[in-house]
SEGURO-820409 format. One line per field, with one value per residue (C-alpha): chain; x, z, y; residue in three letters. Coordinates in nm, 2 decimals, always signed. Layout:
% SEGURO-820409
cadena = [A; ...]
xx = [X; ...]
zz = [Z; ...]
yy = [Y; ...]
residuo = [ala; ...]
% end
This chain:
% SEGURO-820409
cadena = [A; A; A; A; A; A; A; A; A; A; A; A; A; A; A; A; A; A; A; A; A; A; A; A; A; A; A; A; A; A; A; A; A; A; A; A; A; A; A; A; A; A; A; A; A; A; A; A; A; A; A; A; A; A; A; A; A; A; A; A; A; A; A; A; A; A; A; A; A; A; A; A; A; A; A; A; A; A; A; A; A; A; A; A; A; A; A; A; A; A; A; A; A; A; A; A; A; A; A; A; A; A; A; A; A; A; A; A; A; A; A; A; A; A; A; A; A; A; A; A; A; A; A; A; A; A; A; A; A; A; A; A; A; A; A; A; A; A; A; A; A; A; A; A; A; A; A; A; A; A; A; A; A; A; A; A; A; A; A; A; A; A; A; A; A; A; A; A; A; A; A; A; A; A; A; A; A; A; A; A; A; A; A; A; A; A; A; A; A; A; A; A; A; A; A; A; A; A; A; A; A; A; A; A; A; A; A; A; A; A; A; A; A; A; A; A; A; A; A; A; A; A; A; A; A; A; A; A; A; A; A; A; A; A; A; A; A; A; A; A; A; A; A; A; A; A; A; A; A; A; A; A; A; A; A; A; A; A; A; A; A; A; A; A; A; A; A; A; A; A; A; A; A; A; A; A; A; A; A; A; A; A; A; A; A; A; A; A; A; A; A; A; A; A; A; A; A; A; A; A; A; A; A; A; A; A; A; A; A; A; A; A; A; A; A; A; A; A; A; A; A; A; A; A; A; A; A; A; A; A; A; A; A; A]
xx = [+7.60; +7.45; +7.57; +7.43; +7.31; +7.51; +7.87; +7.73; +7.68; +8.02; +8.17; +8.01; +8.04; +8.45; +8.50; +8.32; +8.52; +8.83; +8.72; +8.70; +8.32; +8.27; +8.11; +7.81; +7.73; +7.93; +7.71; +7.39; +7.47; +7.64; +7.27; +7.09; +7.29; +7.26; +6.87; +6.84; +7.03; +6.81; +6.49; +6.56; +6.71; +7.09; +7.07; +7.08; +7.29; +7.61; +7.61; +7.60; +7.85; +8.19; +8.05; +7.98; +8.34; +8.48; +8.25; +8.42; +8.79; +8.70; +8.61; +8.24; +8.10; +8.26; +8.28; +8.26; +8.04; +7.65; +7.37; +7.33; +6.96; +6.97; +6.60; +6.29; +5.91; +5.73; +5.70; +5.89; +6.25; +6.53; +6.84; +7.20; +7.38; +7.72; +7.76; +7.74; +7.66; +7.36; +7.22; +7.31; +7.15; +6.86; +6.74; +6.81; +6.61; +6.34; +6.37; +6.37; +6.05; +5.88; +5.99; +5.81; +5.51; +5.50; +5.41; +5.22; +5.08; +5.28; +5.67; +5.86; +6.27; +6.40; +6.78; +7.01; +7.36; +7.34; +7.46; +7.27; +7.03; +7.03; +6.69; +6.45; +6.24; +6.43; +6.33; +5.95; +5.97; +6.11; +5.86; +5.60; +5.72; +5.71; +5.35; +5.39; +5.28; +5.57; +5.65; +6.00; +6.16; +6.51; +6.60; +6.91; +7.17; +6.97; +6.92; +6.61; +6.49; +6.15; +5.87; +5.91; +6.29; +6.63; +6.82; +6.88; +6.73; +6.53; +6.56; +6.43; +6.33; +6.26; +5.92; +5.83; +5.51; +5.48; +5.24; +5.17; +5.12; +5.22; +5.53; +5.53; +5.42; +5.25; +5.53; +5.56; +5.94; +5.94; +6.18; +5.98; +6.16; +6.02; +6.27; +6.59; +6.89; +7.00; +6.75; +6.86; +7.20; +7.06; +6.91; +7.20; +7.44; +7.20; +7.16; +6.86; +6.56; +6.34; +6.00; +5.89; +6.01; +6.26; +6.37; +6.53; +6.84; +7.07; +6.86; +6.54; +6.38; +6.19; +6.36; +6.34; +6.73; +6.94; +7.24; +7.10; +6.93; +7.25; +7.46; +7.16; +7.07; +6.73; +6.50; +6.09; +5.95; +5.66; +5.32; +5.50; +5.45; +5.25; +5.56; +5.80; +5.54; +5.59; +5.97; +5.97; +5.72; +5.93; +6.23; +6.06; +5.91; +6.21; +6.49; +6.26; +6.15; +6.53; +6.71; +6.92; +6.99; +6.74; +6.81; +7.02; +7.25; +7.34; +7.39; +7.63; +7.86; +7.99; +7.88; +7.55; +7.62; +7.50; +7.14; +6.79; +6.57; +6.25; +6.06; +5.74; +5.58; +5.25; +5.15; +4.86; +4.92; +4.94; +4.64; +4.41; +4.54; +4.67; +4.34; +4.20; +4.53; +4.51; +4.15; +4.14; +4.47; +4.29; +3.97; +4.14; +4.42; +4.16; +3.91; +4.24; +4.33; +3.96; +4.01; +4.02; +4.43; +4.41; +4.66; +4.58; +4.71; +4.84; +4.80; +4.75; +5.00; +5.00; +5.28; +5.54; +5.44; +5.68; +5.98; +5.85; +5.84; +6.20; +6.33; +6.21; +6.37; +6.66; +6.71; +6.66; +6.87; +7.15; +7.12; +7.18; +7.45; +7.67; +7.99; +8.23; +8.06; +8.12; +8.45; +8.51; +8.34; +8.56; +8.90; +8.87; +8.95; +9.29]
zz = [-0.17; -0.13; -0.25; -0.19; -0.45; -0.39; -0.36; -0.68; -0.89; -0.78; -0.87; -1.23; -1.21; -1.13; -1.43; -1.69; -1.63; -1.69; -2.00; -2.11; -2.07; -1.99; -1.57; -1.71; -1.94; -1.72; -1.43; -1.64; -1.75; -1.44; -1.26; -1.57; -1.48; -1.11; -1.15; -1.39; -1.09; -0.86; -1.00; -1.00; -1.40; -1.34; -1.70; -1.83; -1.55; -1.36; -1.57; -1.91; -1.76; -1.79; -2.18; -2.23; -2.14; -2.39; -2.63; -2.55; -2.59; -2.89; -3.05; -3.06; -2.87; -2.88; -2.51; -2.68; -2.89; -2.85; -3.09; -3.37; -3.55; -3.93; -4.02; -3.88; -3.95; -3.72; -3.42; -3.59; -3.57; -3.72; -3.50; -3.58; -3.26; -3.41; -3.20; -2.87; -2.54; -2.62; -2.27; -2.28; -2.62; -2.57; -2.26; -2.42; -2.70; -2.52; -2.28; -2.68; -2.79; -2.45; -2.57; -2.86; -2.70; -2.49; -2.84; -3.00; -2.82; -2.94; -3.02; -3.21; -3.24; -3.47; -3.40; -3.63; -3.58; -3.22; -2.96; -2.71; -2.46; -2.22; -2.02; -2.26; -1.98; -1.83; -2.09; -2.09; -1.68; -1.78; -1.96; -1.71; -1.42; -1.57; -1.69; -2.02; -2.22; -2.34; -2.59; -2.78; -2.91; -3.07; -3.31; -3.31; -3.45; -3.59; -3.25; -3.36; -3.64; -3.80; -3.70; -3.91; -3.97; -3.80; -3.90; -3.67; -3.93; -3.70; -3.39; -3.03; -3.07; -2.74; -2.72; -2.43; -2.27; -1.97; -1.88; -1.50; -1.24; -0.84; -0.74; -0.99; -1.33; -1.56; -1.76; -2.04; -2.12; -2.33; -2.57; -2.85; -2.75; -2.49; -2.29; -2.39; -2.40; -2.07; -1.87; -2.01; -1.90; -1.55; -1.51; -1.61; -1.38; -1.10; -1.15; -1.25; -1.52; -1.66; -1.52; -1.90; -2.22; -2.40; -2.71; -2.87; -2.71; -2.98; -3.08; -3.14; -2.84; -2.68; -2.35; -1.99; -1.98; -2.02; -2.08; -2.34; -2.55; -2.51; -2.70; -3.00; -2.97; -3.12; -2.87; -2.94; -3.04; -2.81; -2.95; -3.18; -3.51; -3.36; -3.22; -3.50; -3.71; -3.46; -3.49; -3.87; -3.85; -3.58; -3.75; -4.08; -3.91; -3.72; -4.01; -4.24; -3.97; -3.88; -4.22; -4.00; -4.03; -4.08; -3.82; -4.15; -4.22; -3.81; -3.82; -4.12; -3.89; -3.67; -3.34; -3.18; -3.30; -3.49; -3.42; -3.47; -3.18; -3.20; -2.92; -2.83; -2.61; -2.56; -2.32; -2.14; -1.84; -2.03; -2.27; -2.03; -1.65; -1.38; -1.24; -1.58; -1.62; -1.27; -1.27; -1.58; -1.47; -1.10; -1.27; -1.47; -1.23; -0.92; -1.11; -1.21; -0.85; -0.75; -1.02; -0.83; -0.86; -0.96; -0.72; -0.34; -0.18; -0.53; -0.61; -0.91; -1.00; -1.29; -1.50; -1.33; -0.97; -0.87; -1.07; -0.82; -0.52; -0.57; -0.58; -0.29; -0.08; -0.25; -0.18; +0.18; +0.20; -0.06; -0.40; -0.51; -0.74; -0.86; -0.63; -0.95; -1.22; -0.91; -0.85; -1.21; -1.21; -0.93; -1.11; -1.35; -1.08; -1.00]
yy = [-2.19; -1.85; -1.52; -1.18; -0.98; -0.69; -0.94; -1.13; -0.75; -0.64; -0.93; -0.93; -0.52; -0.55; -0.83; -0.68; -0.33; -0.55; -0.67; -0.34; -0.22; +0.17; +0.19; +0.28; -0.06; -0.28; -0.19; -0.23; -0.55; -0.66; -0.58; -0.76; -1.11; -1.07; -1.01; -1.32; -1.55; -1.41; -1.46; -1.81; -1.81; -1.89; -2.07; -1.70; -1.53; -1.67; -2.00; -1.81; -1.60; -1.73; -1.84; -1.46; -1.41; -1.66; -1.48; -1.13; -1.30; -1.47; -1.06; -1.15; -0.93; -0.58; -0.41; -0.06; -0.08; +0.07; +0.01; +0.29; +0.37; +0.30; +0.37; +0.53; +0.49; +0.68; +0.47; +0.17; +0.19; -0.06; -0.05; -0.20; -0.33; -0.32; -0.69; -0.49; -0.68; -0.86; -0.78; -0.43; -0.35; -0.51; -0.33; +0.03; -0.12; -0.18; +0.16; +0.32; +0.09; +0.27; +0.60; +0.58; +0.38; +0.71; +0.94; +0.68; +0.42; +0.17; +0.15; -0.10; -0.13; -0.37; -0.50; -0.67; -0.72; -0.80; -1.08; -1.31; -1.12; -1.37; -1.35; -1.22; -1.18; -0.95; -0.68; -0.79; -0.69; -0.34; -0.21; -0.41; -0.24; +0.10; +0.03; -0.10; -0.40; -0.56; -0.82; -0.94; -1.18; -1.31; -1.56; -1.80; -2.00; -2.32; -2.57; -2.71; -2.93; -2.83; -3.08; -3.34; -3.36; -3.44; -3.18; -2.84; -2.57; -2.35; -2.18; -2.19; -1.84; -1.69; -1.51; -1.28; -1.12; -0.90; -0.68; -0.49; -0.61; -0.46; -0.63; -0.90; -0.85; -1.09; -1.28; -1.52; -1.60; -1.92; -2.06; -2.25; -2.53; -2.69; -2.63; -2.37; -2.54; -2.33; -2.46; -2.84; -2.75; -2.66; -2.95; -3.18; -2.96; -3.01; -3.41; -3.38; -3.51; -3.34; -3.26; -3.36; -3.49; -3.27; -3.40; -3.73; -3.96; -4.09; -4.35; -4.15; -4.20; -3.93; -3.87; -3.67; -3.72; -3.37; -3.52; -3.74; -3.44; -3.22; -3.51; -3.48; -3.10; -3.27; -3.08; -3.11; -2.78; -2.68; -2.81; -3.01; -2.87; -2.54; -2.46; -2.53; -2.32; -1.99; -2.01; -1.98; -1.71; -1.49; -1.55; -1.40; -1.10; -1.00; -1.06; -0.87; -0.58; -0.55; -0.62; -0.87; -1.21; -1.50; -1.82; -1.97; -1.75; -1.68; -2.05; -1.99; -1.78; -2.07; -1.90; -1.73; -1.41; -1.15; -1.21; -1.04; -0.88; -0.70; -0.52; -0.41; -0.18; -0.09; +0.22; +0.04; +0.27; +0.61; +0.58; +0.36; +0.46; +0.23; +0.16; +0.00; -0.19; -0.33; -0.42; -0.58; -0.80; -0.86; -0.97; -1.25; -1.35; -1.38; -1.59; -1.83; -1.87; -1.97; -2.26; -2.62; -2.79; -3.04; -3.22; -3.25; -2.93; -2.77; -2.41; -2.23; -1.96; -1.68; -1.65; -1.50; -1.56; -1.83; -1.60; -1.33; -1.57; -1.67; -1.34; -1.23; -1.52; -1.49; -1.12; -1.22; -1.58; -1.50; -1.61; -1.98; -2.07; -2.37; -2.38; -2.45; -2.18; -1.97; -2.03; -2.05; -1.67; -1.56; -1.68; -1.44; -1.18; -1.27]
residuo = [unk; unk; unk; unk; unk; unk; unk; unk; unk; unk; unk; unk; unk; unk; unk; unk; unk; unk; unk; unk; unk; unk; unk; unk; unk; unk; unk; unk; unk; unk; unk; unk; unk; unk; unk; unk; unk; unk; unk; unk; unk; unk; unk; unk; unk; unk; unk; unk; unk; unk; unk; unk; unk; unk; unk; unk; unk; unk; unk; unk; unk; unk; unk; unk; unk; unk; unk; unk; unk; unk; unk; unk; unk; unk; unk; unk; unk; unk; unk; unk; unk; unk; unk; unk; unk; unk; unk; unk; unk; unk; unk; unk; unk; unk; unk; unk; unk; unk; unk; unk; unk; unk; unk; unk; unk; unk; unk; unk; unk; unk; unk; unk; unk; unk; unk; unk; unk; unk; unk; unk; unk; unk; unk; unk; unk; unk; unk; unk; unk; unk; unk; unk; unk; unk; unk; unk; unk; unk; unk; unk; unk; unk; unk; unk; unk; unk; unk; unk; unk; unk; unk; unk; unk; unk; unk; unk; unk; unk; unk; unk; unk; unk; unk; unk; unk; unk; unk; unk; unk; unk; unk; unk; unk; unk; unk; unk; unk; unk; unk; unk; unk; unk; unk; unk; unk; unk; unk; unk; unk; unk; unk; unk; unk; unk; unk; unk; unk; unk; unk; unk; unk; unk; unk; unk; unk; unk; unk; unk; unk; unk; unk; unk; unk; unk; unk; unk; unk; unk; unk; unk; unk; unk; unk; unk; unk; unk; unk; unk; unk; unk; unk; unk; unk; unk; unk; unk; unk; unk; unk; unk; unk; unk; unk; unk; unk; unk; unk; unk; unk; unk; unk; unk; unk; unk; unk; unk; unk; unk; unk; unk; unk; unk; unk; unk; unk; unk; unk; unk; unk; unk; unk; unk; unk; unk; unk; unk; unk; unk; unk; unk; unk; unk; unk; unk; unk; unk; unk; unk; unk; unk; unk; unk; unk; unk; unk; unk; unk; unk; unk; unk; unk; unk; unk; unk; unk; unk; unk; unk; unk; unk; unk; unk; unk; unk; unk; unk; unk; unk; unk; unk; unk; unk; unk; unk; unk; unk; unk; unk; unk; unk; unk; unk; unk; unk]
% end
C-alpha cells in the first residue's frame, strides 16, 4: 500500500492540529514524520506515530510547549525542552546549533528536558543540506545491558553524522545497538529476520529472530564492548553539557521521556566554500565506488545513498506503509 506524500503530511498535519499543536509545529513535525516514511525509515515515522499519540494523551509530551535557553557560552548553548515534541525541538535545535556555527565556526546546543526525536537523521540532513557538518546525538531510557551483563543499564544512544553532499548528503544514523529497537519492530511487522544477529532469545542464544529479541530487550551493542563503551561516554557528555538526565535516571521515570540531546554544527561551507567541501567529499566517495564488491554484481554505496535512492522512488510511486498502522493512523480522524 502506497500513499502520497502530500495525502500522508495532511493526514499527520490535520491529527496533530487536533491534538492541540499550533499550524506552525504541527506542520513541521507533520513534514518530519512524512520525510522519515519516505526515506525508507517508517520505524521512526508512521509506525512511531500512533505511539507518539499515546504519548501526547498520556501528558508526556506537551503540544504547547517550545524549548527555552537556560545558559549560554559563546557558541555552546544549554537548552531546556520543557518535554515539547521531541521532533519539533530537536530540529529548531539544530537550525540554533547552525546559527551559531554561522558566527563561530562551530555551534553546539545542549537539550535536557526533552522527548523522543524520532529519526535523528533527520536533523544531521538539515544542516547537510544547508552546507553544514552535522553531528548529534540522544540518549534513552535504559534498553541495553553493558557488555558483559544482563541487565538493561544503558542506552542505544543514537549517534548521527552528515555532511554535504548534492542531492544526498553523506549520513551516518546509527543506534549503538546494532540494530534500534524500531528497526527490530519493522522487521517482525514485516515477517521478517534479521539480515544479522541482534541480540539474545530467552535462553541466551544469540539470535536473527525479531520477535525473539523483543520478548528479552537484550539487544548486542555494536562492536560488542566498543559499542557499549560509546553509549556510556555520550550519555556522560550530553547529561553533563545539558544538565539533563543521565540514561538512569530517564529509566527511573517509567517512560522515554525527558531525555538529553546535543547538536553540532560545523560551517564547512562558510569558512572553506562549496567547492572545497565538494571535492574533498568526491575525492573519497569516487575512490570507494572504484573498490571491487565483493559479491557478483554488488555495488558499493556511501552512507546515505540507498536512504537517497528510496526517496526518490517513493516521491514518484507513493510511499510504503503497513496497511493496519495506517488504518490505525487514519482512525484517529474520525
Amino acid at each position: 500500500m502506497r500513499i502520497p506524500y502530500g495525502e500522508m503530511r495532511d493526514v499527520f498535519l490535520r491529527i496533530l492540529l487536533k491534538y492541540g499543536f499550533h499550524e506552525e509545529k504541527a506542520a513541521r513535525a507533520a513534514e518530519l514524520f512524512t520525510d522519515n516514511t519516505c526515506d525508507g525509515v517508517a520505524s521512526h515515522g508512521a509506525n512511531r506515530f500512533p505511539r507518539v499519540l499515546t504519548y501526547i494523551r498520556k501528558g508526556h509530551i506537551a503540544p504547547a510547549a517550545d524549548p527555552i535557553m537556560e545558559e549560554s557560552f559563546g557558541a555552546l548553548e544549554r537548552w531546556n525542552g520543557n518535554r515539547g515534541m521531541g521532533c519539533t525541538n530537536a530540529s529548531s535545535a539544530m537550525d540554533r546549533a547552525m546559527e551559531l556555527a554561522a558566527i563561530s565556526g562551530v555551534g553546539c546546543v545542549a537539550m535536557r528536558n526533552t522527548n523522543h526525536w524520532m529519526r535523528g537523521g533527520a536533523y544531521g540532513l538539515q544542516a547537510a543540506r544547508k552546507g553544514f557538518v552535522g553531528i548529534c546525538w540522544t540518549n534513552t531510557m535504559p534498553n541495553m545491558p553493558p557488555w558483559g551483563g544482563k541487565e538493561r543499564r544503558i542506552g542505544n544512544n543514537p549517534i548521527i553524522m552528515a555532511l554535504p553532499w548534492k542531492e544526498s548528503p553523506v549520513l551516518i544514523d546509527g543506534a549503538l545497538a546494532q540494530f534500534s529497537y524500531g528497526a527490530i519492530e519493522a522487521h517482525r511487522l514485516a515477517g521478517r529476520q534479521l539480515p544479522v544477529p541482534g541480540g539474545y532469545d530467552e535462553e541466551g542464544r544469540i539470535t536473527s529472530d525479531p520477535g525473539a529479541i523483543e520478548k528479552t530487550w537484550r539487544v548486542l551493542p555494536i562492536g560488542f564492548w566498543k559499542g557499549s563503551g560509546l553509549s556510556i561516554a555520550l550519555d556522560l557528555i550530553g547529561a553533563l553539557l545539558s544538565k539533563g538526565n543521565t540514561v538512569r535516571q530517564i529509566g527511573e521515570l517509567g517512560d522515554e521521556i525527558a531525555v538529553t540531546q546535543t547538536f553540532l554544527a560545523f560551517n564547512a561551507e562558510g569558512m572553506y566554500g562549496k567547492e572545497y567541501v565538494e571535492s574533498v567529499v568526491e575525492g573519497v566517495l569516487s575512490d570507494l565506488k572504484r573498490a571491487a564488491p565483493a559479491e557478483p554484481g554488488g555495488e558499493i554505496l556511501y552512507p546515505g545513498e540507498k536512504e537517497g535512492r528510496t526517496r526518490r522512488e517513493n516521491l514518484e510511486l507513493g510511499i510504503p506503509v503497513n496497511e493496519e498502522i495506517w488504518e490505525s493512523i487514519l482512525r484517529e480522524l474520525a
